[in-house]
Every structure is written in structure tokens, then in C-alpha cells.
Phi, psi and omega in degrees: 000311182303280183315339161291319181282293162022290203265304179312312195277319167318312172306272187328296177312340200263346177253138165308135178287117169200114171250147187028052161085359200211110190233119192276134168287149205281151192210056187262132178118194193283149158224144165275191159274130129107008163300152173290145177230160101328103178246097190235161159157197204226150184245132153204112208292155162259019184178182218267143139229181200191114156077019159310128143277138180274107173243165204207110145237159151278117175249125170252092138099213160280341212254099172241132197237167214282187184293146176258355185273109178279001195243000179055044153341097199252125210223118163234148194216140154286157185310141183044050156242199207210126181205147178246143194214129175242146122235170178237145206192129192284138156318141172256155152333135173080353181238129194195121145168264180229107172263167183186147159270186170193129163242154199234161175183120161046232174268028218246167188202122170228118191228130171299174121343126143321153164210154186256140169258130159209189190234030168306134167241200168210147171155200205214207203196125212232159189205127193282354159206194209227313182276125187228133152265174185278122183118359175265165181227154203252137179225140166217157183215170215252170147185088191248111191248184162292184147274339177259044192018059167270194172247138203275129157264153162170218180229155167202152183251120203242138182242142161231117192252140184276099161300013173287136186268357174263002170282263178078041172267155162224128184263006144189151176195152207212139150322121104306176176232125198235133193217114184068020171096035174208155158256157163304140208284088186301144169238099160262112174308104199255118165192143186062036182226163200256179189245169211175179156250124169249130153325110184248099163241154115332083187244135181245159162213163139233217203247034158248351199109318177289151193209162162200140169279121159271151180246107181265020173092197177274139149240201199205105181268131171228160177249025200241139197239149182285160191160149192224147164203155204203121160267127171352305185172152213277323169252151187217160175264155164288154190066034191256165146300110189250146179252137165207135169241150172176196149248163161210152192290053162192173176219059171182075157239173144255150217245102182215131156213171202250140159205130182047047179043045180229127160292116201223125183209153165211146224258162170226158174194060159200172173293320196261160183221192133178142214209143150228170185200149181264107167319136174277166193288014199218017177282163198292181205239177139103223205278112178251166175245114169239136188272093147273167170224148184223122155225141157250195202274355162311307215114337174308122202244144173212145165213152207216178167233118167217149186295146178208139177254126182294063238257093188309171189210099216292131176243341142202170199242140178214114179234121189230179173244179162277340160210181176286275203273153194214157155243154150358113186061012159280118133358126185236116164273127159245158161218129147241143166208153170287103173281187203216176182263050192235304199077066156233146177317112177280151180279115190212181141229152190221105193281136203250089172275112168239147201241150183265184168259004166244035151078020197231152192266103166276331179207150208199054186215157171284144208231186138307058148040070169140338175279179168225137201265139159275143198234091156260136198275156170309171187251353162227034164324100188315165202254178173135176176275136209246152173248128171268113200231088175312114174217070141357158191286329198252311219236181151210163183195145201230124130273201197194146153202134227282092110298129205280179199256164186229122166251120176194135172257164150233135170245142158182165196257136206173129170041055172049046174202163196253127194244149178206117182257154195271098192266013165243205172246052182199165196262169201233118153245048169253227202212132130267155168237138194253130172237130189227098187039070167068023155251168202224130166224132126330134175215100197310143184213111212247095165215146153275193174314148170052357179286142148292158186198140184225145172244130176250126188259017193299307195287027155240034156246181191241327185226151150317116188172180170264142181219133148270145207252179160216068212284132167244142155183132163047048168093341186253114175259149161220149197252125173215138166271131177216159218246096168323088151267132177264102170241030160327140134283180192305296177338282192305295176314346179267320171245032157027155189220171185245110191249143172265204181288315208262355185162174165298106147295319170271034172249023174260277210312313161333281205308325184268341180306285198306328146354295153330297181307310196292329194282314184328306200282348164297317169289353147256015174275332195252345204245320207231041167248200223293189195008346197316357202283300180276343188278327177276358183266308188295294180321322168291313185286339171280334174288309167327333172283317175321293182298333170290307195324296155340282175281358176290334183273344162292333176310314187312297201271340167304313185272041173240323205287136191254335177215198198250091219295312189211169169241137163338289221300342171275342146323082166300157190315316175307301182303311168310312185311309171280354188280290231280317182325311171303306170349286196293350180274309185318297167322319161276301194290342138296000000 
């Protein structure tokens, strides 16, 4: 059962529909509005008709339309004869989907097949590249049908729509005229829009009604220009030429780049370029940067970066301290260094010499180019101008700095005795003064560099104990507690002493006072008791008397001798020796 109705339907479809005599020809598929159609087929009647009209409507649907045969076509037909019928017939306005005629003779009623109307067209829509910059032009053209692939007369509308979704604007859109399914090859100008992916659609219609959108999908508008740009070469001297060349994908930009925040530009109005500029003699050495940019007049833009390295040149060594003057055990800052024709520090080593003013080496070594060596002076260093003697692979330079001269002690109390040393670097003759509870006692102070000198303060206390002390020299006090003992002998505390370091220093002077001391007291013991006043005045004038006495008589006797009584030389030692003893008892004895 199932395969016969099968088999049934299959029949039906495939033949032409005929009923009461009147069998259609098949008009199955797509149409536009307002297409031609075929409405054909064959009449055979079971009987005569004679003056019958032939109508012809369309049914969509809801849509039923009046007879379409305008010529009322009048069919005479004999019994078992046979008439053929074409008309042809515009689709109408307004009528659109799943369609059917119905054709009529008298009461005989014959309905077609289905077909569809709709105002679907079909083609495309062409773009001459899809990547645009801005100021390039977009040229487009058409091939646009029918369904039944004639070619579309109408209109059509080209949107060019920006697809950022928070835009969503169309930045432009313009009328055609499409004459067989073409436009004529339109040019769109892309300048002054923003860049992006924009939409390119195509909406056609005609004066039937059928429409469609063609799409050619995204193009894509940039501001960004394409450019090779190439330097001469990577390293350079100052004051050298730098060359720069390349292309750019436009032939009207300008050509600008930055170097050390000097702006150097130029106009081009070809793809190749080639640009130089004179490097300055003093520019800085190692790495620059230079930022190019190429803009025309669209806006379109293109920018790089590149490094280009500067190959220093040493112009001078400058060597300096940290002050003019120094004292003892000050640090001397030296910096040496090289410059560059930048006045940036050259890479170098620089031996560094110091000389004293006797010609003696304190330092004699190599350094680094930019550092700075600490020099520490000695703590009794002689004081005078000392050359600082520089030397570089190029240059030399010799300075000089000042050690000043230093007076300066230290006091303290050590081994009961108050010590005091020369901490500066020139010899000091001069006095301290020592203050012991408010008395100030003076001290002579004779030292050179690094010598000591001890003072004994034992005979200016009154007792045993701790005393502060107060050392003045030269306007400068130091303050120390020190701890007294008086262990003098008897002696010693009566003529009191000057002790050095190293021992009693002062004891030829100790020796001689009592020496002093015995004679005074022997010359008042023998001179300056009772008459001795007048007893020494007559012993002076009879030993005076003596002596005259004495020379008259050698006067005497010298001018007699007629011969020679005796010679000096027989007077022996003894005898003369016993003359003056008597002289001198005769003499007491007045």
C-alpha cells in the first residue's frame, strides 16, 4: 500500500496536472517581481467549446490577483481536438512567496504547480585591496543579477560603516545607478575618517521592489606607512657625517628625526630619501638614540628608533684635591680624570705621583680614570708644598698642595710625673703654663716632632692626693686629673729637680748649686766674722806693700850686676815655693 501511493505521488509530480481537459505545463522555481513568466499547456475538451475565455490568476498565499491575461483570449475548440496555449506574463508588484496560477476555460479550473517570488537578487561587490591607508582610494565595482541571472538595472547605495561597536557610525554613503549589474567603477577617497575596520555594504533595489545588500565583508583603514630606514653605519667620531636612507610606502611626507633634543626634518616627495646632518665636535660619547617619524598629509605616520654609538675622545686630564691646605693626618682627596670631547669621563688609567719637598715619594701608582684616591698623611709629616704628578695615555698635569705647619702638644700624667709631647710637625721652643689649684707656674718646653718631655710637680703640692690639672700653650688648655705623690728625699725637696724621661737630666745643675752652696758658706765663716773686715784690709795692703818691696829689689838688683850673682834657673821649684809661703805668714802676722 505504502509503495503504490509512493509510486502515485511521484506520477503526480513529475507530469504535468490535467484536469477537465486542461494540462499545465510545469513553472516550478525562483522568480523575482516583476519577471516574465510562461503560463503554457494544452486543452482537450470532452466536448465542443465554442467562444470560452481563457483567465489566468495569481495566488500567493492571501494575495489573489485579478485575470492576468489582458488579451481575454477567446477558444474554440472541437470535441477530442487538442489547442495549445504560451502566454507570457509580468509577475506583479506586491505579490511574494509560494505561488500558483489558476487557469480557467468555463468551468474546467486548472492550478499549477508551486514556485517561489521573492526580491532575493544574486552577485557581489568587489574592492580593489581590502588594506587602505588614510588618502588612498577605495575603487569599487559591481556584478549584480536576477535570479534568473539576467543583469540588475536599479539603484544601489554604498555604505561605508565603521565597526567599533562603541561608534557604530557610517562615515559615508553615496547613490549609484547599476545598468546591467554594474556601476560604473566608483573611487572613494578614505581622508578624514577615522582608521579602523569598516563595513563596505551595497544595498540595490529597483522599481519592482527587489532588493538585496551586498557585502564585501571588512576593510581595514590605517594611519600607519610602511618605511625601511637605514644607517650608514653604527659607530661614529665626533664631527663625523651621519648618513641616513631608506623608503617609504607614500611620495609626499616629511622625513624628521630627534637627536639629544634637536629636531632635524625634511620634506620628500618620492619613496627613497637619503638625509645627512655634521655630528657636533663636543657631542657626548657612548649610546644615542635617534627617534624617527615620517608624516604626510593624510596623517598617516610611521615611527622607529635606533641606537647609533658615539666613539669617545679623550681632550683633557684634570686633576684636583679636596682643599688647598692640609694638616697632619688629613686625608688628601685626589681625583683624576680624562675627559672626552663630551666632558664625560674617559676610560683610562692614570698614574698618579707624590713628591714631597725633599724630593721623596709618598705615592707612585696607578689609578682609574674618574676615581678618587684617599692620601693619608702622616701624623708628624713636615709641613711645605708637596706635586701632585699626574699621567695619562695623552696628557700629564702636575698640581701642588699646601701642608700647613702644626703646633700642637699633648699632656698627661704618667709615672708621677706630668708628660708632655710634641703631636705636631715643626719643633716648638717655647713655655707652658701648668695651673695647680689657681697658682699658674711656667715651663720651659724644647721639643721636636714626636719627642716627649716629663715635668715634676711633686714640689707644688702641698699634700698628697688627686689634683686637676690645667696645661695652657699658646692659648689652647687641656684639662687632666692626676694623681700627686711627694717621695723626694729631704735633700731633694730643698733643691728640687727637672727629671727627663729618660733619667735626672738635671744633675750637673743639682751639683753645682751645692758647690755654690759650700763656698758661700766657707766665705762667711773665714771672711765675715767679728774685725775680720779691718784684718783683711791690712793683710791686703801689707801683702801689697810686699810686692812693691819685692819689685824694687829685683829692679835694684837687676841694674847692679856687674856679673851675674845667680840664674833664675837655680832656684828650684821648692825654694820659690817656700819664699812666697813665708811672704805670706809675715803678712798674717801683721
Amino acid at each position: 500500500m505504502k509503495k503504490w501511493l509512493i509510486t502515485l505521488l511521484v506520477l503526480f509530480f513529475a507530469f504535468p496536472v490535467v484536469s477537465a481537459g486542461i494540462t499545465l505545463d510545469d513553472i516550478s522555481g525562483r522568480y523575482n517581481i516583476g519577471d516574465d513568466i510562461k503560463v503554457g499547456g494544452y486543452i482537450q475538451p470532452n466536448q465542443d467549446i465554442i467562444m470560452e475565455y481563457l483567465s489566468i490568476r495569481l495566488n500567493c498565499g492571501n494575495l489573489f490577483s485579478s485575470d492576468l491575461n489582458p488579451d481575454f483570449d477567446s477558444v474554440d475548440i472541437e470535441r477530442g481536438g487538442s489547442y495549445r496555449f504560451d502566454k507570457s506574463l509580468i509577475l506583479p508588484r506586491d505579490y511574494k512567496g509560494t505561488c500558483s496560477f489558476e487557469v480557467s476555460l468555463g468551468n474546467e479550473v486548472q492550478t499549477s504547480n508551486t514556485f517561489e517570488i521573492n526580491e532575493d537578487l544574486r552577485g557581489d561587490i568587489f574592492a580593489n585591496r581590502k588594506l587602505f591607508k588614510l588618502g588612498e582610494k577605495l575603487e569599487i565595482t559591481t556584478d549584480i543579477m536576477y535570479l534568473d541571472n539576467e543583469k540588475f538595472n536599479g539603484r544601489g547605495t554604498i555604505y561605508l560603516i565603521l565597526t567599533d561597536v562603541s561608534a557604530n557610525n557610517t562615515y559615508f554613503n553615496k547613490t549609484l545607478k547599476v545598468s546591467d549589474g554594474e556601476v560604473t567603477p566608483y573611487i572613494i577617497s578614505l581622508k578624514d575618517i577615522p582608521t579602523g575596520a569598516y563595513t563596505l555594504n551595497f544595498d540595490v533595489s529597483d522599481r519592482n521592489k527587489n532588493k538585496d545588500v551586498f557585502s564585501l565583508g571588512n576593510i581595514i583603514v590605517t594611519d600607519k606607512l610602511s618605511a625601511n630606514i637605514i644607517l650608514s653605519k653604527q659607530e661614529y667620531l665626533p664631527g663625523e657625517n651621519l648618513e641616513i636612507s631608506g623608503d617609504v610606502d607614500s611620495k609626499d611626507y616629511i622625513f624628521s628625526f630627534n637627536l639629544d633634543d634637536v629636531k632635524y626634518e625634511e620634506r620628500f616627495e618620492d619613496t627613497g630619501f637619503y638625509y645627512y646632518i655634521k655630528l657636533k665636535d663636543d657631542i657626548k660619547s657612548g649610546s644615542h638614540a635617534l627617534k624617527f617619524n615620517i608624516n604626510d598629509e593624510y596623517g598617516n605616520h610611521y615611527e622607529e628608533e635606533m641606537d647609533m654609538v658615539i666613539i669617545g675622545v679623550p681632550r683633557y686630564l684634570d686633576v684636583n684635591v679636596n682643599e688647598e691646605g692640609y694638616l697632619p693626618e688629613d686625608t688628601v682627596e685626589i681625583f683624576a680624570a680624562v675627559y672626552d670631547q663630551g666632558g664625560d669621563i674617559y676610560e683610562d688609567t692614570i698614574n698618579l705621583n707624590v713628591v714631597s719637598p725633599k724630593k721623596i715619594d709618598l705615592l707612585d701608582m696607578g689609578v682609574s680614570s674618574g676615581t678618587v684616591y684617599g692620601l693619608g698623611l702622616e701624623k708628624h709629616i713636615a709641613p711645605g708644598s708637596y706635586k701632585i704628578l699626574a699621567k695619562s695615555t695623552d696628557f700629564n698635569e702636575e698640581i701642588y698642595f699646601i701642608v700647613n705647619e702644626l703646633e700642637k702638644i699633648n699632656a698627661y700624667y704618667e709615672d708621677n710625673r706630668l708628660k708632655v709631647s710634641n703631636e705636631g710637625n715643626v719643633p716648638i721652643n717655647d713655655e707652658i703654663t701648668v695651673n695647680i689649684e689657681g697658682s699658674g707656674y711656667n715651663f720651659d718646653i724644647k721639643l721636636n716632632p714626636s719627642e716627649i718631655e716629663s715635668y715634676d710637680l711633686r714640689e707644688y703640692i702641698k699634700k698628697n692626693g688627686n689634683y686637676d690639672l690645667v696645661v695652657d700653650f699658646k692659648g689652647e688648655s687641656s684639662e687632666l686629673s692626676a694623681s700627686i705623690v711627694d717621695d723626694r728625699g729631704a735633700f731633694e725637696k730643698f733643691t728640687g729637680s727637672v727629671v727627663g724621661e729618660g733619667g735626672v737630666v738635671g744633675s750637673w745643675f743639682i751639683y753645682l748649686i751645692i758647690v755654690l752652696l759650700i763656698i758661700i758658706v766657707l766665705y762667711l765663716l773665714l771672711f765675715r766674722g767679728p774685725n775680720n773686715n779691718r784684718k783683711a784690709y791690712e793683710r791686703k795692703m801689707d801683702y801689697k806693700e810686699g810686692q812693691e818691696k819685692l819689685k824694687r829689689r829685683r829692679a835694684e838688683a837687676e841694674s847692679k850686676k856687674p856679673r851675674k850673682l845667680f840664674n833664675a834657673k837655680d832656684v828650684n821649684e821648692k825654694d820659690a815655693k817656700q819664699f812666697r809661703d813665708d811672704m805670706v805668714k809675715k803678712m798674717k802676722e801683721r
